[in-house]
N, C-alpha and C positions, 0 to 999 in steps of 0.2 A: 381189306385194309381196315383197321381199327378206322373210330369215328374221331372226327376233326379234334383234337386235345383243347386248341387256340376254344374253337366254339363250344368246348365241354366247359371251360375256363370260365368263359366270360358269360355262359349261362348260369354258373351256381353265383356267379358274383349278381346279386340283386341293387334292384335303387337304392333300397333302405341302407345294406352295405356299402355301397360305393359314399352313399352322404355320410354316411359317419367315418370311412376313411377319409373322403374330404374334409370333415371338423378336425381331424388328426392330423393332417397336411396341412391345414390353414390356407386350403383354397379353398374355390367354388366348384360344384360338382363338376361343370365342363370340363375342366382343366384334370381334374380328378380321371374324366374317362378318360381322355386323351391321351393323360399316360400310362393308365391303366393298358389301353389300348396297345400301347409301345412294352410297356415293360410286359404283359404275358408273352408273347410270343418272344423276346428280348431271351427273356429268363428260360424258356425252352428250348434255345438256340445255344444259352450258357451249358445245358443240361446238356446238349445233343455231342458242344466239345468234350464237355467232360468224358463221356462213357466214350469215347475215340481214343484215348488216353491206356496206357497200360495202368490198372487196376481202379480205372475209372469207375467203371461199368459197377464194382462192387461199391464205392465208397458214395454212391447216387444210392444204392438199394441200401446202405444201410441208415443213410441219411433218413429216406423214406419209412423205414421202418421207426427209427424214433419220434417222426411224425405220425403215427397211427394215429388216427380218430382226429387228427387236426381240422378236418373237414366239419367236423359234429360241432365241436365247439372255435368255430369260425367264429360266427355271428356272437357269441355271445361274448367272446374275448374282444370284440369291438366296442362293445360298451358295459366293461368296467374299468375298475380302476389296477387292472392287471395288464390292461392294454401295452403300458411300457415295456411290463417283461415281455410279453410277449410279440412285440417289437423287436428287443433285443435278441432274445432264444432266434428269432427267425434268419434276423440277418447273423450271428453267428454261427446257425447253423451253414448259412449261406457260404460265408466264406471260407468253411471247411467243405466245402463242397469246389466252391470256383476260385478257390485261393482270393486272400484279401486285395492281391491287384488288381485281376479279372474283376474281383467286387468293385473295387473302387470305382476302376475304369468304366466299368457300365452303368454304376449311380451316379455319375459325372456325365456322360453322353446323355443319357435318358433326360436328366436333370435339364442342361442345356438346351437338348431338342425340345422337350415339352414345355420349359417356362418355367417350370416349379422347383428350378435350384438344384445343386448335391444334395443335401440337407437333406429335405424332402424325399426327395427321390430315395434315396437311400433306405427314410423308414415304409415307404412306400415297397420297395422290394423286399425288407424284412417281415411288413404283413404277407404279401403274396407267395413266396417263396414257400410258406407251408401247405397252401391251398394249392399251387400248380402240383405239387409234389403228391398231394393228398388227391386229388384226380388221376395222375398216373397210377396212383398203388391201385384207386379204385376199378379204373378200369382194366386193371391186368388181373385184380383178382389174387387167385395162387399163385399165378406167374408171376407175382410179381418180385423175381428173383432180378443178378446182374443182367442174366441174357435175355430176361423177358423184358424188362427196361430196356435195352442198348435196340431189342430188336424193332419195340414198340416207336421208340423215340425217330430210329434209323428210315422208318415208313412215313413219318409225318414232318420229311423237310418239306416238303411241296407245300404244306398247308402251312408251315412258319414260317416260311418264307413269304407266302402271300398275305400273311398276315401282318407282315414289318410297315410300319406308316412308309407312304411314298416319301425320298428322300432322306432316310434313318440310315441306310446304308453309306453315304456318303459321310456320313459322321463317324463311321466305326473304321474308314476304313485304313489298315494298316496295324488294328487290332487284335485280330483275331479273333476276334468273339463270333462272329459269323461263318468261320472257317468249313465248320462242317455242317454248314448245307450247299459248297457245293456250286455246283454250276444251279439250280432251286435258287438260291441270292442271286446270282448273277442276271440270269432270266428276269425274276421281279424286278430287279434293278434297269435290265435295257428298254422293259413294258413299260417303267415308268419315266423315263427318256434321261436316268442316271450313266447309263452305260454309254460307251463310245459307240459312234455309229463308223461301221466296219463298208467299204465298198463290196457290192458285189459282183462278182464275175458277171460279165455279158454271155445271156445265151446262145446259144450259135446259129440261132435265126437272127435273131436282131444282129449279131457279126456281119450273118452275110447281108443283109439290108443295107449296114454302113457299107458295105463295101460296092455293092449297087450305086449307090451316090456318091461316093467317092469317085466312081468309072464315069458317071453322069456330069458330076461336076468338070471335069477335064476336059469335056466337049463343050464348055462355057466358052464366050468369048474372053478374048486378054488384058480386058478394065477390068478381069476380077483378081492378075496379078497385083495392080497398083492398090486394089482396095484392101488385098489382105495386112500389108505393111504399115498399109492406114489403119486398120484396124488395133493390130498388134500395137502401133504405136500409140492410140488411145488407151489402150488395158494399161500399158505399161503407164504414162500419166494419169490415172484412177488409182492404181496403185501405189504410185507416191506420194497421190493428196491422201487416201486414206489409212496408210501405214500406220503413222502415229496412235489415230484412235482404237486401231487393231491391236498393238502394242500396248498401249495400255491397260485395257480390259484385264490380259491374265498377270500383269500384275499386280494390277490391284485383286484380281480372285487368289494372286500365290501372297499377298500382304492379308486378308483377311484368312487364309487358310491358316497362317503363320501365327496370326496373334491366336486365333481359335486354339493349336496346339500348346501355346505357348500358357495360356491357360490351363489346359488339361491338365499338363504339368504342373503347374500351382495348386492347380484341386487336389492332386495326387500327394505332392507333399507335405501338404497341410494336413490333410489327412492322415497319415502317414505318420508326422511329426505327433500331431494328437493322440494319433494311437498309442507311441512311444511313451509318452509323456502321462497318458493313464496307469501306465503298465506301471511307470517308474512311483507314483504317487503311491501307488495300490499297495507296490513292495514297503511303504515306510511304515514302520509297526514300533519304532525305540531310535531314540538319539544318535545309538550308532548305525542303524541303518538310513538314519535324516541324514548324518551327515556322508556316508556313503552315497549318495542320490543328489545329490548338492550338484557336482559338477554334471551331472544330465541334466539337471532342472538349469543351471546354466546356459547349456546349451542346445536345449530347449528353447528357452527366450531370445537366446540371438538369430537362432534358426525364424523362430517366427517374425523377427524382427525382419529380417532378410527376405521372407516372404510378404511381407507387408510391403516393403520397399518396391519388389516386384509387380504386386499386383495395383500400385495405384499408377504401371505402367500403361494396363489394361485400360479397353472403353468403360463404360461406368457400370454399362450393364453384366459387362464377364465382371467386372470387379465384385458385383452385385452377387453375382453368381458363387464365386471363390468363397465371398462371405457366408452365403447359406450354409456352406460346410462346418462353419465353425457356428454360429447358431447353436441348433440341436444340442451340441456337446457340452456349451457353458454350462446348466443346470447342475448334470454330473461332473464336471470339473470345479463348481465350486464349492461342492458338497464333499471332494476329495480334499480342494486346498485347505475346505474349513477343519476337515479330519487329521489330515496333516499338523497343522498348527497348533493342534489340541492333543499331539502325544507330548507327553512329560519329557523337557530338554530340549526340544526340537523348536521350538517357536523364534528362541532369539536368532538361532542361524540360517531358519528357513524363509520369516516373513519380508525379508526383502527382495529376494528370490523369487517369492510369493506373490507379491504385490508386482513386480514387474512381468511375469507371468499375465497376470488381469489383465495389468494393461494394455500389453503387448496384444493378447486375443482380443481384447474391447475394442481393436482399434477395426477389424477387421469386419465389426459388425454396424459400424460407423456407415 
């Protein structure tokens, strides 16, 4: 078997690297590994669905290929002033790789499990994504074709799976993103007491034992008919003082599961929304194409509106959360609106459009 991917990973990844991705996240290194921690192996699990996929297996090798040499200049695309693009190239590569929902949805899980937001998370995946990939090619070498990928990946569920932080699976789960490792997740998962505990069958020694004392007890004398009904009729009053509190518990764990997704979903279409609403900006080049984009940039703003409305349904910390996602993207959003408003024709029909756009996103980082 090839050597551990997770521990090839997280060995080219140095201290000095990891604090200057933490300056670039705007946390403190702990936090930094932590998710570092979750997203390698995360993102090799994304990889593992992928080449499962009918023509997967090729569109991972060619990815890989246009990252050649990403590994060499790692470190040094950390700290210049090229860091963004190559933030950017990574996580777009990414998503042509795991589809932009898969993306979404695992820089929102990660984000949440770790503490460090979508935002975050996200450029966090877009550095890493060229590195894990730049480890695979390296350790296949030649092979490093579809089938050498698919087969290499295919060997090392065991190790990525044990590598998922205790309790990360319970966050994906209904996902997908884990699908293909397998009974490998499920195993880590019941080691680390996520999984249901299943009874097990009585061996057929200990059978015949009960039934030994079964025969024994019938030779009891007849005050142990009267005691059993005494019995039985305590359990049964135990059980109706403590029902309530039993009752309660899952639903207060199916109202915390509930707000949890209900969130996700807001990450997602905020996201989502932004994505749209860059695209639409990007296309305005002349008056008649402002005023074509006019009615998306509309609706645009009432979509975010409508999400805003949503998420200050949230606790303070998901709300917290939902905001990270839009963070990151104001800089380049308002370096589009200012672009926008400066084509000739376009300014008087677009800047009210424009302005309530601002808004609308500034409220979210409130």
């Amino acid at each position: 078997m090839a050597n551990n991917l997770v521990s090839l990973v997280m060995e080219f990844l140095t201290p000095d690297m990891i604090g200057r991705m933490a300056s670039l996240l705007g946390v403190d290194s702990a936090k930094a590994q932590s998710a570092i921690n979750t997203a390698v192996p995360s993102l090799l699990a994304g990889f593992s669905n992928v080449v499962a996929q009918p023509g997967g297996a090729q569109r991972l090798a060619d990815a890989a290929t246009q990252q050649a040499g990403a590994l060499d200049g790692f470190s040094r695309m950390l700290g210049t002033g090229r860091q963004s693009a190559f933030i950017e190239n990574g996580s777009q590569m990414l998503s042509s790789v795991l589809g932009n929902q898969n993306q979404n949805m695992l820089s929102s899980v990660i984000g949440r499990f770790t503490g460090i937001g979508q935002g975050a998370s996200g450029s966090l995946l877009g550095m890493l994504a060229p590195a894990v990939l730049g480890i695979i090619t390296r350790q296949l070498g030649p092979r490093a074709d579809p089938s050498g990928i698919a087969d290499l990946l295919a060997s090392q569920k065991e190790n990525i799976a044990a590598a998922l932080p205790s309790g990360f699976a319970n966050q994906v789960v209904g996902t997908g993103l884990l699908d293909s490792l397998g009974g490998a997740a499920r195993t880590t998962a019941a080691e680390s007491g996520e999984a249901p505990r299943y009874a097990t069958p009585m061996p057929a020694a200990a059978a015949n034992d009960t039934g030994r004392r079964a025969a024994a007890a019938s030779a009891r004398p007849n005050w142990l008919y009267w005691l059993i009904p005494a019995a039985a009729l305590a359990a049964v009053l135990v059980f109706l003082v403590n029902r309530p509190a039993e009752q309660t518990a899952p639903r207060e764990e199916t109202t915390g599961q509930a707000t949890t997704t209900a969130a996700l979903d807001i990450d997602k279409q905020v996201t989502d929304t932004i994505t749209g609403l860059r695209t639409t900006l990007a296309g305005i080049t002349d008056a008649a194409s402002a005023h074509a984009a006019l009615p998306k940039l509309r609706d645009a703003a009432a979509q975010m509106d409508r999400l805003d409305g949503l998420s200050r349904q949230l606790p303070a910390e998901q709300r917290k959360s939902v905001g990270s996602a839009v963070n990151p993207t104001m800089p380049t959003l308002n370096q589009l609106f200012d672009k926008v408003l400066a084509v000739p024709g376009a300014a008087d029909e677009l800047k009210p459009t424009v302005d309530d756009l601002r808004s609308k996103l500034a409220a979210f980082t409130i």
